[in-house]
Legacy VTK file of the C-alpha trace (Angstrom):
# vtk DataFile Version 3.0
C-alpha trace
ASCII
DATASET POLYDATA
POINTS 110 float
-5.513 49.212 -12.405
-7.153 50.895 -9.539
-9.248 49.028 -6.884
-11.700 50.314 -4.320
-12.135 47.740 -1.486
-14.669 48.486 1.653
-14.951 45.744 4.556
-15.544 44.531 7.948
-12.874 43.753 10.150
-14.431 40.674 12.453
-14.993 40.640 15.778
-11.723 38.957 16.704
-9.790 41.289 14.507
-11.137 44.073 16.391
-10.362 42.811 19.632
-7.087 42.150 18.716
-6.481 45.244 17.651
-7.904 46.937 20.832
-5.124 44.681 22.882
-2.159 45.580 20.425
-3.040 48.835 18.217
-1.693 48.544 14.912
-1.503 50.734 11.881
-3.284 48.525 9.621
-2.394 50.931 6.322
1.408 49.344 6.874
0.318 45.980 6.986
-1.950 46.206 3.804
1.040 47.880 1.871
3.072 44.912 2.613
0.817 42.756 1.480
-0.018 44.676 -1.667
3.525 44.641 -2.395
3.865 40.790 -2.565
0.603 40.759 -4.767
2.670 43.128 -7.176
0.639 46.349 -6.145
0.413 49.212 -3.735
-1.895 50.900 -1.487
-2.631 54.527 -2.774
-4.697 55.425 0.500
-6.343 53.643 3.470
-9.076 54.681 5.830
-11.239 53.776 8.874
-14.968 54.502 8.088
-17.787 54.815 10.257
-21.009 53.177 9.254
-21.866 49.870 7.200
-18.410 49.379 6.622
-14.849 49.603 8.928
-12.442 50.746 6.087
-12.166 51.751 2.405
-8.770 51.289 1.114
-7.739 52.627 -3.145
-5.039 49.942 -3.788
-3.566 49.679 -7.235
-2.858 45.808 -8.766
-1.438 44.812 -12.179
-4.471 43.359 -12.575
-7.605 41.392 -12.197
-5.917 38.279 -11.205
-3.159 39.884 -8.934
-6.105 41.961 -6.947
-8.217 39.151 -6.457
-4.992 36.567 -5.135
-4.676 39.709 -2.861
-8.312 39.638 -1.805
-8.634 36.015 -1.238
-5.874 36.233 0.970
-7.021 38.480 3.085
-10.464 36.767 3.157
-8.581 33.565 4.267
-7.262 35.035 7.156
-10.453 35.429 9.232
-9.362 38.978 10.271
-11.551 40.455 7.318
-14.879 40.108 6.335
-17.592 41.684 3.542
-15.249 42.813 1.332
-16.679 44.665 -1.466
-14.265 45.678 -4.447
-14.711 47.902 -7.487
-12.474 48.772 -10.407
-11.917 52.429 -10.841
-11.291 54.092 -13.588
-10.089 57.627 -13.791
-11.848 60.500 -16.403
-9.260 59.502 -19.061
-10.062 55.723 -18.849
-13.932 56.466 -18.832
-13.789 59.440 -21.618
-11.912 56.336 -23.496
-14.954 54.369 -22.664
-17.710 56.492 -23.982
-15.723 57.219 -26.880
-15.430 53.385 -27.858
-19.471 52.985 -26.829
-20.149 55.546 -29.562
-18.766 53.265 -32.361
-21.028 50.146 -30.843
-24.102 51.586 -30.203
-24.793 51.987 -33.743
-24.461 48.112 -34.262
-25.891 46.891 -30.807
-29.262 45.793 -31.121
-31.704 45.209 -28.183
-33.316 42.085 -27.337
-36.194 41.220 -29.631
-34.639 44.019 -32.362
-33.170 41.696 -34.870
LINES 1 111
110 0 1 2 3 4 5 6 7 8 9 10 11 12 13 14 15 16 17 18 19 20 21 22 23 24 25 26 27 28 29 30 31 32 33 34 35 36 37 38 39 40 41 42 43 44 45 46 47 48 49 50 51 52 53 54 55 56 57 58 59 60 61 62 63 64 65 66 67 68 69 70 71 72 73 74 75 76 77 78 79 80 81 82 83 84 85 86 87 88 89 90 91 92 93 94 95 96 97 98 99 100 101 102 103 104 105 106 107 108 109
């Protein structure tokens, strides 16, 4: 599965950081790697956010252990995550709506 996490890095982090630079890409791919997954690309962003990071997890549960960890350490803040899914995946998707919207009825349509 395929993950799209944005965040703040807080204002300790970032002073840290300033004091010792650090590739922070290497330190999320170890961490991804004990949580089972990998980072498929990492970057620093300018504007409401500090990075966006694609990481890929087994799954739900594996992602979010991941997340919470990171949250736990203080260093990381905001983070907002999204499951991606590629064209395949979401052709799959639309294909499978087809079949339920015939049977789906609205609220108040019984």
């Amino acid at each position: 599965m395929i993950f799209i996490t944005q965040g703040r890095y807080t204002r300790e982090a970032i002073k840290g950081m300033i004091v010792k630079p650090e590739d922070r890409a290497e330190a999320l791919s170890r961490h991804m790697a004990k949580a089972g997954g990998r980072v498929l690309s990492y970057y620093m962003t300018f504007g409401e956010y500090d990075f966006l990071s694609v990481l890929e997890a087994p799954g739900e549960t594996q992602m979010a252990a991941a997340l919470l960890a990171a949250a736990s350490s203080g260093g990381v803040s905001d983070l907002r995550t999204t499951l991606a899914m590629t064209s395949i995946e979401a052709k799959g998707a639309f294909a499978a709506a087809s079949d339920l919207v015939r049977t789906y009825k609205s609220p108040g349509d019984a």
